[in-house]
PDBQT receptor file of N, H, CA, C and O in Angstrom, charges set to zero:
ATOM      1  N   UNK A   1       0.844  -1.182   0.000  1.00  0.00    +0.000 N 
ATOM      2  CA  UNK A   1       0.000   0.000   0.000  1.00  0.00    +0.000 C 
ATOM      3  C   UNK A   1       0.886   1.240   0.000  1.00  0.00    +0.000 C 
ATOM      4  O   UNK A   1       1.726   1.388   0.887  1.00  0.00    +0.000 OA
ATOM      5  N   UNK A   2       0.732   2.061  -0.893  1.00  0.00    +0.000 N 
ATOM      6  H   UNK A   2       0.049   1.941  -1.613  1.00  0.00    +0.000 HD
ATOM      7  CA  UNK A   2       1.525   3.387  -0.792  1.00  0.00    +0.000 C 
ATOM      8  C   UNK A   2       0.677   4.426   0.167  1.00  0.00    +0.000 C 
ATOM      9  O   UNK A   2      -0.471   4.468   0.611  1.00  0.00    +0.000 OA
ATOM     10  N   UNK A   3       2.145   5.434   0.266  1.00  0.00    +0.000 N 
ATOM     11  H   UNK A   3       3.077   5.400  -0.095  1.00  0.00    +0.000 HD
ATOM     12  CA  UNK A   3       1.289   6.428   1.657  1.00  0.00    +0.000 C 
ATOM     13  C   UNK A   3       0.743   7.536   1.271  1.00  0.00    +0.000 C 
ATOM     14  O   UNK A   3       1.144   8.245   0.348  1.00  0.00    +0.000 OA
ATOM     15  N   UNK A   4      -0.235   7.732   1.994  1.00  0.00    +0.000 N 
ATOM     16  H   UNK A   4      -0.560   7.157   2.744  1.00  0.00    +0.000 HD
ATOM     17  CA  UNK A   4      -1.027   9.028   1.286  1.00  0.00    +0.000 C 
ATOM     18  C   UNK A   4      -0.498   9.972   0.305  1.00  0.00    +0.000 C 
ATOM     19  O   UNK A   4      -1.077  10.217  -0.753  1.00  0.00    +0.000 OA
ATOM     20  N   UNK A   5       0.947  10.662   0.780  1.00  0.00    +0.000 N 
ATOM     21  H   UNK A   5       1.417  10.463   1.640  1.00  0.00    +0.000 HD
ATOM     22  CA  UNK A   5       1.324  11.598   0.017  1.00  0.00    +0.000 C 
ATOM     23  C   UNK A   5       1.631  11.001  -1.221  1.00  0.00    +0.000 C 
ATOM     24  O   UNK A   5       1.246  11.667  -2.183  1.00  0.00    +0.000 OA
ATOM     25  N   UNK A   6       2.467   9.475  -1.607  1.00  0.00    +0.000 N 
ATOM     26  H   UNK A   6       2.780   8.935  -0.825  1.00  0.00    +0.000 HD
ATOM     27  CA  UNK A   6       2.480   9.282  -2.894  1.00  0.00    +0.000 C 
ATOM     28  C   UNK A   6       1.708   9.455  -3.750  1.00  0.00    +0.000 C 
ATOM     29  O   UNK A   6       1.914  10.018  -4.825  1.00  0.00    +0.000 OA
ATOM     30  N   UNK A   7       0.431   8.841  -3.241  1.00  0.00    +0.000 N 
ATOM     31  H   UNK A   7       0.263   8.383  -2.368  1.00  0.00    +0.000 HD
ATOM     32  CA  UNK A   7      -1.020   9.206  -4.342  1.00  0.00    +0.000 C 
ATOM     33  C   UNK A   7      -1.619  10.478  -4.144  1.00  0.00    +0.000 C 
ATOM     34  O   UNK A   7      -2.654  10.611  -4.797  1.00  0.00    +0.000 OA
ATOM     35  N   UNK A   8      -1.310  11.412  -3.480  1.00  0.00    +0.000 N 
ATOM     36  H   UNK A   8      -0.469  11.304  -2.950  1.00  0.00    +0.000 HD
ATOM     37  CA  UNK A   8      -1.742  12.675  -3.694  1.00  0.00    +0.000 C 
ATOM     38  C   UNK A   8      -0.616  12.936  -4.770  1.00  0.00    +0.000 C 
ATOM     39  O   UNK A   8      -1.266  13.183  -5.787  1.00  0.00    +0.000 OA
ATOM     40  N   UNK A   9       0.509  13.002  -5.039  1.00  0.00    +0.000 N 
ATOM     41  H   UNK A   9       1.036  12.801  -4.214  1.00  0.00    +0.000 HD
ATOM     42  CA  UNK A   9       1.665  13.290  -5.890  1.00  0.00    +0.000 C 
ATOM     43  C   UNK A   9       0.900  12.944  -7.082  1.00  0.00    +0.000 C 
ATOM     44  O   UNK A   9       0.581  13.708  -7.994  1.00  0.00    +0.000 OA
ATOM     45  N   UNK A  10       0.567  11.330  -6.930  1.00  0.00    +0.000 N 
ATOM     46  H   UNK A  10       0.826  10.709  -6.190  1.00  0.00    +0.000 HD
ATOM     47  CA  UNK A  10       0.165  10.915  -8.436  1.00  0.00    +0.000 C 
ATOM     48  C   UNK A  10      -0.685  11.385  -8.547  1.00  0.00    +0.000 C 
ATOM     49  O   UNK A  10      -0.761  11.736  -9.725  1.00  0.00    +0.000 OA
ATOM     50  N   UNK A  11      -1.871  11.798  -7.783  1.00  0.00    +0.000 N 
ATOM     51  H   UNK A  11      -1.810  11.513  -6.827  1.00  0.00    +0.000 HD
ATOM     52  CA  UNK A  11      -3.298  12.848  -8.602  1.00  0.00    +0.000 C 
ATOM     53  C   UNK A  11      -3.297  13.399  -9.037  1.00  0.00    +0.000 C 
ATOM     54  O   UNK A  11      -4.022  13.697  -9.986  1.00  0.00    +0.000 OA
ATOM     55  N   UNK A  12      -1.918  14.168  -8.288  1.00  0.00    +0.000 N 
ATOM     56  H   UNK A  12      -1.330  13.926  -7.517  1.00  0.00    +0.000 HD
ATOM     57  CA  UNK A  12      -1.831  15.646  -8.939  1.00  0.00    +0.000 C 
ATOM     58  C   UNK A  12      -1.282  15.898 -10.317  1.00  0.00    +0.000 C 
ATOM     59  O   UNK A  12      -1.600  16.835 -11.049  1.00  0.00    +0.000 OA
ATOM     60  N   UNK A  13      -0.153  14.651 -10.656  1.00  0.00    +0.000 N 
ATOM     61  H   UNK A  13       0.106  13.889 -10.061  1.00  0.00    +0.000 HD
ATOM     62  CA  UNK A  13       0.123  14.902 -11.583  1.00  0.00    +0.000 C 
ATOM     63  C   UNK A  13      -0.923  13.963 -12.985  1.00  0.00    +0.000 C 
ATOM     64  O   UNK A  13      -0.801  14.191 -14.189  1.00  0.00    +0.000 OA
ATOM     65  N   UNK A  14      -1.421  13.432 -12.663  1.00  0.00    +0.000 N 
ATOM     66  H   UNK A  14      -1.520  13.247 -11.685  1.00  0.00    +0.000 HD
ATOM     67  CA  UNK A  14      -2.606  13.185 -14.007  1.00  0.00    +0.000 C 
ATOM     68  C   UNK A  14      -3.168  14.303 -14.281  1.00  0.00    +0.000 C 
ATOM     69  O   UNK A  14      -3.283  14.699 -15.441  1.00  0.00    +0.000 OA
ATOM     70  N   UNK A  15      -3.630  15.016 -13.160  1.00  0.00    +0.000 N 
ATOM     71  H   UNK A  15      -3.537  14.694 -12.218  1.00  0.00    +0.000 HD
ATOM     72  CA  UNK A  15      -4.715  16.144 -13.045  1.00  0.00    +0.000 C 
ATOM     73  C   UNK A  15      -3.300  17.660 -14.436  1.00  0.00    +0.000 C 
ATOM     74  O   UNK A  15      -3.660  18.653 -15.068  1.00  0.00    +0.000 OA
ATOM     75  N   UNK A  16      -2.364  17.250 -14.345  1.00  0.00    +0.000 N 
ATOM     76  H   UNK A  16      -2.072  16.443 -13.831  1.00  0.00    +0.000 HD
ATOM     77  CA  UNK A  16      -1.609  18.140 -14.602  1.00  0.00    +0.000 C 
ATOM     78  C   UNK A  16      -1.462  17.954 -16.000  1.00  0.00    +0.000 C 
ATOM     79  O   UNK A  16      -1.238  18.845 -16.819  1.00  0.00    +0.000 OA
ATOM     80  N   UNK A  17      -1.649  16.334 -16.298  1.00  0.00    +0.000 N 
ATOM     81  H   UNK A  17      -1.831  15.611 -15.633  1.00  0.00    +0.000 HD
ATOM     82  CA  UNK A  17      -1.187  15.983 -18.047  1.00  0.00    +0.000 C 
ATOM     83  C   UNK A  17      -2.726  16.196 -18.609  1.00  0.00    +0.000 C 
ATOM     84  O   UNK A  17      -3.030  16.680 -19.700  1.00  0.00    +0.000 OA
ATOM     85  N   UNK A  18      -3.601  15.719 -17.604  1.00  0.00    +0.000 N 
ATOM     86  H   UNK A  18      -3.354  15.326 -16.718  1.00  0.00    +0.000 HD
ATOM     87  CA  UNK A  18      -4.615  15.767 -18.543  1.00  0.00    +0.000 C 
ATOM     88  C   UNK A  18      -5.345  16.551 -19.760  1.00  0.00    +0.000 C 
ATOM     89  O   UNK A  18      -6.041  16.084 -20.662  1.00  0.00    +0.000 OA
ATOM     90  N   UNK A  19      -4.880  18.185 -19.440  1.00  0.00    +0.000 N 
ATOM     91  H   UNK A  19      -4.314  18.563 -18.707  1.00  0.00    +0.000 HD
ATOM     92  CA  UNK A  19      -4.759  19.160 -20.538  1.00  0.00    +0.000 C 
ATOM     93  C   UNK A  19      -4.179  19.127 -21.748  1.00  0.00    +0.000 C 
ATOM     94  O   UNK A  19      -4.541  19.689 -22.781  1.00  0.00    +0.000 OA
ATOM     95  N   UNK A  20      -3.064  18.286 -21.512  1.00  0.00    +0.000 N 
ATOM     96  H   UNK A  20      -2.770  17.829 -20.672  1.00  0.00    +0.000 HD
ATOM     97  CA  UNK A  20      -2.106  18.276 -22.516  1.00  0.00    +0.000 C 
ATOM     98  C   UNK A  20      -2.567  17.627 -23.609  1.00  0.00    +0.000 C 
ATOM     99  O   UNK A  20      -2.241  17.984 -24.741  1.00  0.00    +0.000 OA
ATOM    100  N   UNK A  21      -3.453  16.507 -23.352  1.00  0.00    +0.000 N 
ATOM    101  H   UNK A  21      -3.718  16.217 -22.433  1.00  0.00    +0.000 HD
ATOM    102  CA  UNK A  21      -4.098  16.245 -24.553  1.00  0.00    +0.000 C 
ATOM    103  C   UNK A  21      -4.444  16.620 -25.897  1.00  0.00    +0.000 C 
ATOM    104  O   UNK A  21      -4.939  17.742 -26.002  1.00  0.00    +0.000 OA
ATOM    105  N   UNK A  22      -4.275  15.830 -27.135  1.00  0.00    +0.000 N 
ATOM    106  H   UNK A  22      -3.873  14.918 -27.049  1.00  0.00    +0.000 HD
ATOM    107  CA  UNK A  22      -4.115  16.861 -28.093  1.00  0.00    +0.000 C 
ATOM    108  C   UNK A  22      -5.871  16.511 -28.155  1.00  0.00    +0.000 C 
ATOM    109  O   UNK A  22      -6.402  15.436 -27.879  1.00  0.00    +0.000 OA
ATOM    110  N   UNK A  23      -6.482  17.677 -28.568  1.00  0.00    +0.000 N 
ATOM    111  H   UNK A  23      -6.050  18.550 -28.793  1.00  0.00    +0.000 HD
ATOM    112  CA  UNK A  23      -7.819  17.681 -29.430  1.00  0.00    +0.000 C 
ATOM    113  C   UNK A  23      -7.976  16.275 -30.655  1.00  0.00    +0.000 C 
ATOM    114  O   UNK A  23      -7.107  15.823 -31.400  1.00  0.00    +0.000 OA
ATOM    115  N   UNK A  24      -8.963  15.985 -30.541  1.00  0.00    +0.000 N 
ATOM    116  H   UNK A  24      -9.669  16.352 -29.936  1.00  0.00    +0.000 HD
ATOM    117  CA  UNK A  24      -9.595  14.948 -31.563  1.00  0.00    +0.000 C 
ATOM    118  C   UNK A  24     -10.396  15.635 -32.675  1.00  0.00    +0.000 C 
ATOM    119  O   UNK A  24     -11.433  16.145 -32.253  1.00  0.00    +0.000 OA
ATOM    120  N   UNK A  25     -10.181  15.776 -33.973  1.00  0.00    +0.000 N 
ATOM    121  H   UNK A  25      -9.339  15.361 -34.316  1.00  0.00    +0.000 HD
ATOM    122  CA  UNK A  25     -11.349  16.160 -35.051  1.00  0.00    +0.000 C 
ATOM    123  C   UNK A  25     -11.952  15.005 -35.346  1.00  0.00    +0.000 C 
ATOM    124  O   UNK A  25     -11.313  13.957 -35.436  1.00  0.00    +0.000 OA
ATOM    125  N   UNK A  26     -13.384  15.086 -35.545  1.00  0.00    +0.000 N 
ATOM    126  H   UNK A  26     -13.904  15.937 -35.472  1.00  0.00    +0.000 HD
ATOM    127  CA  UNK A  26     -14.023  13.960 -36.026  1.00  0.00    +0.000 C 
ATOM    128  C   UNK A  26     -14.243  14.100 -37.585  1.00  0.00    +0.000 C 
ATOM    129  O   UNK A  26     -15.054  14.982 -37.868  1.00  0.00    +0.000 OA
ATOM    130  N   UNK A  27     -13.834  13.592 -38.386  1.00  0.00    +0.000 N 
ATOM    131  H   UNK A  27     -13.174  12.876 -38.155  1.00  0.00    +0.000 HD
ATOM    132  CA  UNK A  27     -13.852  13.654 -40.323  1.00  0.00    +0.000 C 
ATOM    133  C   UNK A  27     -15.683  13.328 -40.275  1.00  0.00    +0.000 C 
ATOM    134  O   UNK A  27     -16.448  12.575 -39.673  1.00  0.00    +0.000 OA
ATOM    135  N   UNK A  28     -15.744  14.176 -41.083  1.00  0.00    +0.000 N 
ATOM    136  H   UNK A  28     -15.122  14.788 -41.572  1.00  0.00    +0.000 HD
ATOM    137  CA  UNK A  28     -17.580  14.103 -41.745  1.00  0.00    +0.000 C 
ATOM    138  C   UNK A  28     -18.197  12.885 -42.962  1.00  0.00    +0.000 C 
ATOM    139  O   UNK A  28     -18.622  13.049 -44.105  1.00  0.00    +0.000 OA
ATOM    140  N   UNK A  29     -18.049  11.861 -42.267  1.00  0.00    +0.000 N 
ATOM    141  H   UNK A  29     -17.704  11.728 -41.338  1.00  0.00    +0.000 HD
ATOM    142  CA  UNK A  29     -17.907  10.390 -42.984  1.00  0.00    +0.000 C 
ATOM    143  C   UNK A  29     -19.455  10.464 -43.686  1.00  0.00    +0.000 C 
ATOM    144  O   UNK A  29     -20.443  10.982 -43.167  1.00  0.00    +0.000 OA
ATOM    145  N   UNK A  30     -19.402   9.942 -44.728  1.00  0.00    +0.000 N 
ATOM    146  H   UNK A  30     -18.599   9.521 -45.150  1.00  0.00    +0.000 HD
ATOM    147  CA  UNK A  30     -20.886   9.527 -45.197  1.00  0.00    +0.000 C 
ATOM    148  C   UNK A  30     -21.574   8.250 -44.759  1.00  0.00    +0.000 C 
ATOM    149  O   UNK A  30     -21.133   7.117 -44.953  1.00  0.00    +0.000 OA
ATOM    150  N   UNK A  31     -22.490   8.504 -44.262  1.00  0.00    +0.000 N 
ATOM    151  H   UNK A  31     -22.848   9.425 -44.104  1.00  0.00    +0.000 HD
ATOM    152  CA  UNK A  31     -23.074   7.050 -43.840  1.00  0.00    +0.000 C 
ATOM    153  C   UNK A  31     -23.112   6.141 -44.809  1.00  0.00    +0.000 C 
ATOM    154  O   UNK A  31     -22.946   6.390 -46.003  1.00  0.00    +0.000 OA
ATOM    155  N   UNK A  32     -23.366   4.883 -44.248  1.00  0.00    +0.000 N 
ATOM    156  H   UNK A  32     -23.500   4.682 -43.277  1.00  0.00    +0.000 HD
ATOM    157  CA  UNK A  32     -23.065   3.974 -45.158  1.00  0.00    +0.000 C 
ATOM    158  C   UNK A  32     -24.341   3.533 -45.803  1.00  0.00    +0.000 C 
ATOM    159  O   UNK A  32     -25.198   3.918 -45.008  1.00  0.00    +0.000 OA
ATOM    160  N   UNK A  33     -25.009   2.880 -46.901  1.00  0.00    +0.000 N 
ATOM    161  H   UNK A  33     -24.313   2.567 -47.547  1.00  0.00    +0.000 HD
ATOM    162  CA  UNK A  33     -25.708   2.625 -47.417  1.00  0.00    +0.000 C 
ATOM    163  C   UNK A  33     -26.512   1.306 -47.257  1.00  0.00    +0.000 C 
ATOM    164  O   UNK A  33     -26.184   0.125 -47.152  1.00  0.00    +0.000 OA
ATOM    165  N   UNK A  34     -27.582   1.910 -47.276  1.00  0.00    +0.000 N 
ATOM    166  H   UNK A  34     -27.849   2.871 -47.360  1.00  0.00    +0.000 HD
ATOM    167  CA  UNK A  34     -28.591   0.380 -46.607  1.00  0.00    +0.000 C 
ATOM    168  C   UNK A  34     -28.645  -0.386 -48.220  1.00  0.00    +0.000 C 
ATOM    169  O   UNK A  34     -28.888   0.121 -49.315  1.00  0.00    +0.000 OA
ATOM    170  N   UNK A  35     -28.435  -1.273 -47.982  1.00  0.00    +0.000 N 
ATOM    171  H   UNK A  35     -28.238  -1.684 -47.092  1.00  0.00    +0.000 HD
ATOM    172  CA  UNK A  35     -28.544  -2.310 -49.350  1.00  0.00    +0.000 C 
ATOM    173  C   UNK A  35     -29.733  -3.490 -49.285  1.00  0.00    +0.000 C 
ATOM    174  O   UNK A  35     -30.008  -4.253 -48.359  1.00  0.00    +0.000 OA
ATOM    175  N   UNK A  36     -30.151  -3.396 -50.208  1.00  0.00    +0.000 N 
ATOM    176  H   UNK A  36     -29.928  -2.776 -50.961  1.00  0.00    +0.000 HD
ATOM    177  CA  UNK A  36     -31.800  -3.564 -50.394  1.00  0.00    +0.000 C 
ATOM    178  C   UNK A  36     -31.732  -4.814 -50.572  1.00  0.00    +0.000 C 
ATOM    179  O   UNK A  36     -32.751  -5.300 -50.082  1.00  0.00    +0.000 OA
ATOM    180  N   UNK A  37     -30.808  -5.938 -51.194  1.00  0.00    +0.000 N 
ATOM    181  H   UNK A  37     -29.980  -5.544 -51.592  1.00  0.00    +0.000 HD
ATOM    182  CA  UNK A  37     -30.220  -7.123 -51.445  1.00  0.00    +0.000 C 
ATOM    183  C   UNK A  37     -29.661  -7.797 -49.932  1.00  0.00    +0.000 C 
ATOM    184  O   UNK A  37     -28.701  -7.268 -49.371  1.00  0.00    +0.000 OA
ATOM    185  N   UNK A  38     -30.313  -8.941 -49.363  1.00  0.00    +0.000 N 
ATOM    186  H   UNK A  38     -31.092  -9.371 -49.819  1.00  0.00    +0.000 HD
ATOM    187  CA  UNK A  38     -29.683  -9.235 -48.642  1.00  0.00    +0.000 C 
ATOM    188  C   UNK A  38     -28.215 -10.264 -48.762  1.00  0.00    +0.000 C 
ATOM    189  O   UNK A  38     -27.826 -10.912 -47.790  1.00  0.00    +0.000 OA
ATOM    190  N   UNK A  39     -27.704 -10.278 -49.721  1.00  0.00    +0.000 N 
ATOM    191  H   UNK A  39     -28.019  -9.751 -50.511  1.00  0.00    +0.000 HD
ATOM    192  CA  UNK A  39     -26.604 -11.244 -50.041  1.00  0.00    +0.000 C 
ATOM    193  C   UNK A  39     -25.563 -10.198 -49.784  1.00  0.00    +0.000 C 
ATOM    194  O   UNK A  39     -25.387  -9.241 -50.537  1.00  0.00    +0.000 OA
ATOM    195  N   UNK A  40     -24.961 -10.393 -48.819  1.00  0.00    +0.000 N 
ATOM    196  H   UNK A  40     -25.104 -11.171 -48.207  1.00  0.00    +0.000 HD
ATOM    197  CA  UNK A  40     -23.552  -8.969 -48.386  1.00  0.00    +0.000 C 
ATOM    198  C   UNK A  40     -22.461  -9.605 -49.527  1.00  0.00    +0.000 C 
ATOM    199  O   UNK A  40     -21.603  -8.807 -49.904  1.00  0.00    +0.000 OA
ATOM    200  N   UNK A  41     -22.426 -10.791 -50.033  1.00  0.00    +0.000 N 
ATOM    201  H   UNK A  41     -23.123 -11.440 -49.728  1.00  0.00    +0.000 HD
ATOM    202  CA  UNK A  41     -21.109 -11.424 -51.125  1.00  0.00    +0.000 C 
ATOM    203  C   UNK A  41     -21.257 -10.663 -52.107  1.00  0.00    +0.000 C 
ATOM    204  O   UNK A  41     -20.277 -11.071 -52.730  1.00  0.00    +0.000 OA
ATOM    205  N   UNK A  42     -21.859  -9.565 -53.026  1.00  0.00    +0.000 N 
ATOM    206  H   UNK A  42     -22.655  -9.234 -52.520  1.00  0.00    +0.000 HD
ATOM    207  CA  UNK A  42     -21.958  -8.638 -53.336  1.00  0.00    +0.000 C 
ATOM    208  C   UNK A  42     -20.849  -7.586 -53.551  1.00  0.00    +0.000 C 
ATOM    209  O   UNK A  42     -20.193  -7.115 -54.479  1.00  0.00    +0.000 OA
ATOM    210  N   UNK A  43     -20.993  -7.448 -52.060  1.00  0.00    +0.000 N 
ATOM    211  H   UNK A  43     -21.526  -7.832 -51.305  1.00  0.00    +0.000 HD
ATOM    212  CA  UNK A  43     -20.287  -6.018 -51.763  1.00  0.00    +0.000 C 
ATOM    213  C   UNK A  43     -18.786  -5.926 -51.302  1.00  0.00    +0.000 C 
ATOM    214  O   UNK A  43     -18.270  -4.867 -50.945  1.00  0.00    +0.000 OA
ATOM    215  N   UNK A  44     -18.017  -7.351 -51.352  1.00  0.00    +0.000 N 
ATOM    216  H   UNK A  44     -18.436  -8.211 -51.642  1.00  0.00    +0.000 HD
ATOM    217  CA  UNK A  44     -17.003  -7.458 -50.966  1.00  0.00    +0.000 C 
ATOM    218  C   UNK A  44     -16.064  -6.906 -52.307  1.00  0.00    +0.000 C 
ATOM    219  O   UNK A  44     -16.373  -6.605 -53.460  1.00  0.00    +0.000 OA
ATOM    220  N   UNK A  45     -14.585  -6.932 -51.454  1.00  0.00    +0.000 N 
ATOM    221  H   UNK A  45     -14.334  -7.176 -50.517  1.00  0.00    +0.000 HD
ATOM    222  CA  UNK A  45     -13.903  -6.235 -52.629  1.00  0.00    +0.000 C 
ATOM    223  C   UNK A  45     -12.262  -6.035 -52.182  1.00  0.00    +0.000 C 
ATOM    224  O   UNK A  45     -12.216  -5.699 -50.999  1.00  0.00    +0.000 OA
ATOM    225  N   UNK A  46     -11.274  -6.118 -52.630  1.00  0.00    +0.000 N 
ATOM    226  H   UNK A  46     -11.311  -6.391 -53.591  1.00  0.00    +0.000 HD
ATOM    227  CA  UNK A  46     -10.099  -6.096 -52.455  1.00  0.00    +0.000 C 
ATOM    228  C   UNK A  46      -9.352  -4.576 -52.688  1.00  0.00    +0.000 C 
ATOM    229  O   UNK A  46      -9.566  -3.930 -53.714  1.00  0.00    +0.000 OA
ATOM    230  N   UNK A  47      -8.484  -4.110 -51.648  1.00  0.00    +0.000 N 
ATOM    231  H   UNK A  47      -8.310  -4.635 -50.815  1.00  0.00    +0.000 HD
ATOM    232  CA  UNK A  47      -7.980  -2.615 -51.184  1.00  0.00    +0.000 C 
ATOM    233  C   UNK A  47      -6.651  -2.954 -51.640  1.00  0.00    +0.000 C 
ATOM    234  O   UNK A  47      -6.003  -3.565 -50.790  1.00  0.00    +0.000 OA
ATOM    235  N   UNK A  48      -5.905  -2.682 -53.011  1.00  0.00    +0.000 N 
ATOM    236  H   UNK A  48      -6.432  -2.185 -53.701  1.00  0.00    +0.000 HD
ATOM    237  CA  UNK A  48      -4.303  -2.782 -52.951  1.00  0.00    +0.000 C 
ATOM    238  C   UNK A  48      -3.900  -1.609 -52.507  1.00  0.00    +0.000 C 
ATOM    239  O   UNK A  48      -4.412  -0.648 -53.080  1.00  0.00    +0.000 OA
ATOM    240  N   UNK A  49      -2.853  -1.294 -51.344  1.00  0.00    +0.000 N 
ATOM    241  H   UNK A  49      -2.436  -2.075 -50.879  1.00  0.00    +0.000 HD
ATOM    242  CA  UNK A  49      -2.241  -0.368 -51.076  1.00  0.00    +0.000 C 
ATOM    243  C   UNK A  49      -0.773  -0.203 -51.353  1.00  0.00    +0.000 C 
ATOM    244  O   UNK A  49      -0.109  -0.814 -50.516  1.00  0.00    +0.000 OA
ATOM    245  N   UNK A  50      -0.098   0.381 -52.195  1.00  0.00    +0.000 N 
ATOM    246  H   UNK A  50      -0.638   0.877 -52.875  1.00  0.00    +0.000 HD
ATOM    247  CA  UNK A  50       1.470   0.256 -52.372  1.00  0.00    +0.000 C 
ATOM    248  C   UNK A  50       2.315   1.360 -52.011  1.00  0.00    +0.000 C 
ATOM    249  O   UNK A  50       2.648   2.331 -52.690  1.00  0.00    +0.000 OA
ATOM    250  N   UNK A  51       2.597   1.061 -50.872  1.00  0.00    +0.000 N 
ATOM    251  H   UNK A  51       2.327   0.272 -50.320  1.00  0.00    +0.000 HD
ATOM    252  CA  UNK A  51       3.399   1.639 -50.201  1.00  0.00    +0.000 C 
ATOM    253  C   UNK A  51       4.777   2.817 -50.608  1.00  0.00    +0.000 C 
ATOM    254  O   UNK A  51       5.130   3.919 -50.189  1.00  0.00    +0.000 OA
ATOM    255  N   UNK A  52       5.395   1.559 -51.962  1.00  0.00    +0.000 N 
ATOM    256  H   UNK A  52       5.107   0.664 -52.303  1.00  0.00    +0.000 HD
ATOM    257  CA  UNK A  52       6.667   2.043 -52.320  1.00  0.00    +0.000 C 
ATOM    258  C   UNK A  52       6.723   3.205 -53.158  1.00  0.00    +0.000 C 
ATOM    259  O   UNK A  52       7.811   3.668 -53.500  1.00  0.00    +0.000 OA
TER     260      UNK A  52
């Protein structure tokens, strides 16, 4: 068990980073589309990404 003052130390210092936080933007995504077909094998599909 630690002694009081340690965890007052540690409160204080969360309480101290917690500002520091950077801000979050949320991107304005388009919802996704209700599909009238229930077969989802459809809608699948392969993402090449190349890095180089």
């Amino acid at each position: 068990m630690l002694p009081p003052f340690i965890i007052d130390q540690i409160r204080k210092r969360e309480e101290e980073e917690a500002p520091r936080e950077q801000p979050r933007i949320e991107l304005p995504l388009p919802r996704p589309r209700k599909a009238d077909h229930k077969n989802d094998e459809d809608d699948r599909g392969v993402v090449v990404i190349d890095l180089m």
